[in-house]
C-alpha positions in Angstrom: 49.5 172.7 120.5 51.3 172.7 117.4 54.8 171.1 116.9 57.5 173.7 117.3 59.8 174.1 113.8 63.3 174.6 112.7 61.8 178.4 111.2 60.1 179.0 114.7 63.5 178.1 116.2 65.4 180.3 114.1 62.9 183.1 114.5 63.3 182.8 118.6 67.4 182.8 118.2 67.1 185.4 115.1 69.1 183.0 113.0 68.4 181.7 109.3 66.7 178.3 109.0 70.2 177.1 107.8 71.9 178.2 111.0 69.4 175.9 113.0 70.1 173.3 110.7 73.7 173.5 110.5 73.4 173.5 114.8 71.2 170.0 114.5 73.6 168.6 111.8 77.2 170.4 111.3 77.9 171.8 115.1 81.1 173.0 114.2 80.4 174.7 111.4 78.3 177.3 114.4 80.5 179.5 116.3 79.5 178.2 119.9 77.8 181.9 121.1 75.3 181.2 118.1 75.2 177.3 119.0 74.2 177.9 122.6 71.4 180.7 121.3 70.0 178.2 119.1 69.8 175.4 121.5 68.5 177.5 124.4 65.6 178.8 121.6 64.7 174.7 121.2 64.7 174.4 124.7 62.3 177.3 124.8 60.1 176.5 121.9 59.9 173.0 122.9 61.5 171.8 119.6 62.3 167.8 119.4 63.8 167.0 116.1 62.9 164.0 114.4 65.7 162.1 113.9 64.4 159.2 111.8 63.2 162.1 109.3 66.3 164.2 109.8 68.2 160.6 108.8 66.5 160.0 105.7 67.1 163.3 104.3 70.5 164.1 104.7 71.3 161.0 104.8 72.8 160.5 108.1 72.4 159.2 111.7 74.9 161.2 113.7 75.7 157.9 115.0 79.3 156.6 115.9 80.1 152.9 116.1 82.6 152.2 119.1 83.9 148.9 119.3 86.4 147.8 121.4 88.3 144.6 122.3 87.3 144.8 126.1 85.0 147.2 128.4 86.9 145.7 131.3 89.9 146.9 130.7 90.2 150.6 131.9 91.9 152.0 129.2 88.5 151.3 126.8 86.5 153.0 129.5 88.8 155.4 129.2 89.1 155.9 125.1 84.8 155.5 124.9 84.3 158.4 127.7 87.0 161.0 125.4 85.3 159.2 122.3 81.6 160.5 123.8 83.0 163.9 124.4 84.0 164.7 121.0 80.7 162.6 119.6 78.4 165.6 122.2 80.0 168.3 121.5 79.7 167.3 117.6 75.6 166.5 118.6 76.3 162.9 117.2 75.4 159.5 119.2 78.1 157.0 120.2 77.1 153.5 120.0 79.1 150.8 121.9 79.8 147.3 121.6 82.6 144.8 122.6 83.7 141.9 120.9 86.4 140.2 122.8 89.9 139.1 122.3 90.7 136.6 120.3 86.5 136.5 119.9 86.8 136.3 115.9 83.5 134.6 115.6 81.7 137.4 117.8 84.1 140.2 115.9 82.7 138.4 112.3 79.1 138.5 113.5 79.3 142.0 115.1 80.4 143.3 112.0 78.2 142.0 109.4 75.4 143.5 111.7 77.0 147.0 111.6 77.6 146.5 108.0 73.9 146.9 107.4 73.4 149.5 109.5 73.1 153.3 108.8 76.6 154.6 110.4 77.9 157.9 109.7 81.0 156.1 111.2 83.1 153.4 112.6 85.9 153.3 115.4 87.1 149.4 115.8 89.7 147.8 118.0 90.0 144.6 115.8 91.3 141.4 116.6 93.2 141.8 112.8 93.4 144.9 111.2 93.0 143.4 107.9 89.3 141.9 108.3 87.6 141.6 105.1 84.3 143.7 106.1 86.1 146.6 107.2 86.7 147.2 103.9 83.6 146.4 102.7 82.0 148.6 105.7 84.2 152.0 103.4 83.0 150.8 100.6 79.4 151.0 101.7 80.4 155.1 102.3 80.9 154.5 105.8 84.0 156.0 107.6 86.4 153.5 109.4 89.2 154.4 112.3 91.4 151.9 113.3 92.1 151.9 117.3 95.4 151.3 119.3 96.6 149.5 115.8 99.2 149.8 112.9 97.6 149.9 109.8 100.2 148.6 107.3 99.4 150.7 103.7 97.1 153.1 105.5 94.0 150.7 104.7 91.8 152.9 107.1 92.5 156.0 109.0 94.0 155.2 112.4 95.1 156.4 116.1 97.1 154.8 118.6 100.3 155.4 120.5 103.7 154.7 119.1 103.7 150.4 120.8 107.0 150.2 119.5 108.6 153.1 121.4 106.6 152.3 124.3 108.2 148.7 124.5 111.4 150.4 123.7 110.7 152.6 127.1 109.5 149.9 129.6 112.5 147.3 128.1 115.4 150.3 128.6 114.1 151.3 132.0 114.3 147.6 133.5 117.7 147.4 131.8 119.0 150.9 133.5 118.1 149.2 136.5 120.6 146.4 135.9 118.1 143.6 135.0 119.7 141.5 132.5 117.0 138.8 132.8 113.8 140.3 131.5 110.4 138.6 130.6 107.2 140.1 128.7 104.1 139.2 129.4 101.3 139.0 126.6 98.6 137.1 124.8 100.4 137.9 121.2 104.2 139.4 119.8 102.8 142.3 118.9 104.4 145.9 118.6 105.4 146.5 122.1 107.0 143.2 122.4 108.8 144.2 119.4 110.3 147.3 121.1 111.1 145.6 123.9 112.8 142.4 122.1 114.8 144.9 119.9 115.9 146.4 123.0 116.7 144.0 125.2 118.9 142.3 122.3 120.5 145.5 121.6 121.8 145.3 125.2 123.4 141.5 124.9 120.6 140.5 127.1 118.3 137.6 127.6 114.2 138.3 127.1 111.6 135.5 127.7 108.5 135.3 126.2 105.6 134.0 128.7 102.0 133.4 127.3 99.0 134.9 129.1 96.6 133.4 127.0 94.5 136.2 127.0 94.4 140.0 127.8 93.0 140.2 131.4 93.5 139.8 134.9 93.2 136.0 134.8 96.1 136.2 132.0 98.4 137.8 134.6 97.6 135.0 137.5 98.1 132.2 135.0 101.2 134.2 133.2 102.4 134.6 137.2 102.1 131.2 138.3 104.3 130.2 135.2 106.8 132.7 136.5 106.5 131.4 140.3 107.1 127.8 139.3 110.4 128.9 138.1 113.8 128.0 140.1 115.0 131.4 141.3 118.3 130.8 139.1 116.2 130.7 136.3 113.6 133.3 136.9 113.6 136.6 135.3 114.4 139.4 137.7 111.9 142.2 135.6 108.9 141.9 133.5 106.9 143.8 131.2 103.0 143.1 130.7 101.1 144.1 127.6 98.8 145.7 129.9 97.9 146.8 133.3 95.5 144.3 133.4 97.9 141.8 132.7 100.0 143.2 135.4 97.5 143.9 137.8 97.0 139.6 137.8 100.6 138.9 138.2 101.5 141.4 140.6 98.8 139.5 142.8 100.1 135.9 142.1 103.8 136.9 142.9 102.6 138.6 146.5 101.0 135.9 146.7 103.8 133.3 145.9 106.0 135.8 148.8 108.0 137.1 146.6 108.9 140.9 146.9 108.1 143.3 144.2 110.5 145.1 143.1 112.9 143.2 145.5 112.8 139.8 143.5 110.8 140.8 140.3 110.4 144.6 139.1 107.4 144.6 136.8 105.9 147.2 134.3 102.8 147.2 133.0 101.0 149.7 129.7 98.5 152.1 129.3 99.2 153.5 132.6 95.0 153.4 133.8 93.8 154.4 137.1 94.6 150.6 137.7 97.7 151.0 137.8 98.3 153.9 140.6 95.6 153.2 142.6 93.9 149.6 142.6 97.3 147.2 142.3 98.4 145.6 144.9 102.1 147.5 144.5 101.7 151.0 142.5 102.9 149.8 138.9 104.9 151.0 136.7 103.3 151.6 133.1 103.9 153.1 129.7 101.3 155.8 129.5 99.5 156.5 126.5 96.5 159.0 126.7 93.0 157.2 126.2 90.7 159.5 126.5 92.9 162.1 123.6 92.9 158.4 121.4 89.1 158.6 121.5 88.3 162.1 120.6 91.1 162.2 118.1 88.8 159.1 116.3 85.8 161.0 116.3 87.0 163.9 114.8 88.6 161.6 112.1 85.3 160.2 111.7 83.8 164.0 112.1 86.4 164.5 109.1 85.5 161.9 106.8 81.7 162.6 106.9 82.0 166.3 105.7 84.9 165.2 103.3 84.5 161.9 101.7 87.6 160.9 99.9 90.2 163.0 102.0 93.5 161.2 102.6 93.4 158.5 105.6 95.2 159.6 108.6 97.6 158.2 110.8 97.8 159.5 114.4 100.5 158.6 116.4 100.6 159.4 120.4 104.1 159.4 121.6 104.2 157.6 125.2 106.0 158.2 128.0 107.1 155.9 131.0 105.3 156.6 134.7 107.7 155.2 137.2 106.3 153.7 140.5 106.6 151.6 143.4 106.9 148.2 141.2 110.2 148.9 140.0 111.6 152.2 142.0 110.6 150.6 145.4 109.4 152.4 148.0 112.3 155.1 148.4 111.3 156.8 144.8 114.8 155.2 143.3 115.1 155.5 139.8 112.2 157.8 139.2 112.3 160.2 136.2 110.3 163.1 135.5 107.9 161.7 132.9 107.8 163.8 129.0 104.5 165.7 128.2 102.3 163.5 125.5 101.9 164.7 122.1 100.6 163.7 118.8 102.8 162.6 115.3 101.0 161.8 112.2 
């Protein structure tokens, strides 16, 4: 039986050739009726494009880097399953890797791979934002998004939540609770510690800096067993974790240590994952920021960039808003706030 073509799919779905095309290649250029006649002909004709052929003569894949920092960390899960979404419905591939954090020699090698492959795009969580082949990745033709990072000078086009105003957030929230001893948690000062520190001093009051070491669970027990050790004159009465992660490991080694949350520490974690309301020891409370809108917003960047080289690079900010729980309202709902709908600034 002979191969089924793009002109016997067209002539199934009474479409031009181009309309097929545009279907394999440009899905949004289709209106979806049109899209879904199209795909139901394939499916009918048996039509399989060849994508190594298809590659070589426009000159594209349709396939998406996605690298991230961490797969165990929920909020990645969450930003690669909206990234995927936007990379279907687009009929492009999503390809994922993680490198690590801190992992600069697995982030150096991982990227001088990709760098010789054919990518119509690139969405990276780096461990530094200012990389050397990132660069060099762009000037190969190949789009690059920047994920949950500032980009100082708009390098590369980037989405993430405002850090700043969410450490602003978690730091005035403790503080409206009367905590005038506060801690944050982390593996670096980055922009959420910022917020908070520029809060907290703002107030006359005293913020601690405790080192995780890195950006997981195990970062929370060791940053927790720091905090444990402390005389209770001395100990910070709140704290605020880079992540839920982070938090989800300290909240464990303060139970642990018999210590009440939020009765003798109140604690706050980000991202605001499922992790957070349903898998913590004590329902925390995090600065959400929506991972699953972070991911498709980088693929239609990316989606952007491949039908308009040379457009402006974008800046997407997500503004966050503060979910209030059992880790700092205790039990009785104390404290809670109705939380602000999300939206995007650029």
């Amino acid at each position: 039986m002979a191969r089924a073509t793009i002109r016997d799919v067209a002539r199934l779905a009474g479409v031009s050739d181009g309309t097929v095309s545009n279907t394999l290649n440009r899905p949004h250029l289709v209106n979806p009726e049109t899209r879904d006649r199209v795909r139901q002909a394939m499916a009918t004709a048996g039509y399989v494009p060849n994508a190594a052929a298809r590659a070589l003569r426009v000159g594209r894949t349709r396939t998406i880097g996605l690298v991230v920092l961490d797969f165990g960390n929920p909020f990645f899960t969450d930003v690669a399953t909206g990234a995927e979404q936007a990379a279907t419905d687009a009929g492009a591939d999503l390809a994922l890797s993680g490198t690590g954090t801190g992992r600069h020699d697995r982030e150096d090698r991982l990227l001088r791979h990709l760098a010789e492959r054919r990518l119509d795009g690139l969405i990276i969580t780096p461990n530094t934002v200012d990389h050397p082949l990132l660069a060099t990745i762009e000037q190969r033709g190949t789009p690059v998004v920047v994920l949950a990072r500032e980009v100082p000078g708009r390098r590369h086009s980037a989405v993430r939540s405002d850090d700043r105003l969410g450490g602003e957030l978690a730091a005035r929230h403790l503080l409206d609770h009367g905590h005038r001893h506060l801690a944050f948690v982390g593996w670096r000062r980055d922009e959420r510690y910022d917020g908070a520190a520029r809060t907290v001093a703002a107030a006359g009051a005293a913020l601690d800096w405790i080192d995780a070491g890195d950006a997981g669970i195990t970062g929370g027990l060791t940053a927790g067993a720091a905090l444990t050790a402390l005389a209770p004159e001395s100990r910070p009465t709140a704290v605020f974790c880079a992540n839920d992660l982070i938090a989800a490991g300290l909240v464990q080694r303060i139970t642990r240590a018999g210590l009440r949350i939020p009765g003798d520490v109140a604690v706050v974690g980000f991202d605001d994952t499922e992790l957070a309301s349903a898998a913590c020891a004590v329902e925390l409370t995090s600065v959400h920021q929506p991972a699953a809108e972070i991911g498709r917003a980088a693929v239609r960047i990316i989606l952007d960039e491949m039908t308009g080289p040379g457009r402006a690079r974008q800046d997407i900010v997500f503004v966050p808003r503060l979910t209030v729980r059992e880790s700092t309202a205790g039990q009785d709902g104390r404290g809670i706030r109705p939380a602000a709908a999300s939206s995007p600034a650029s």
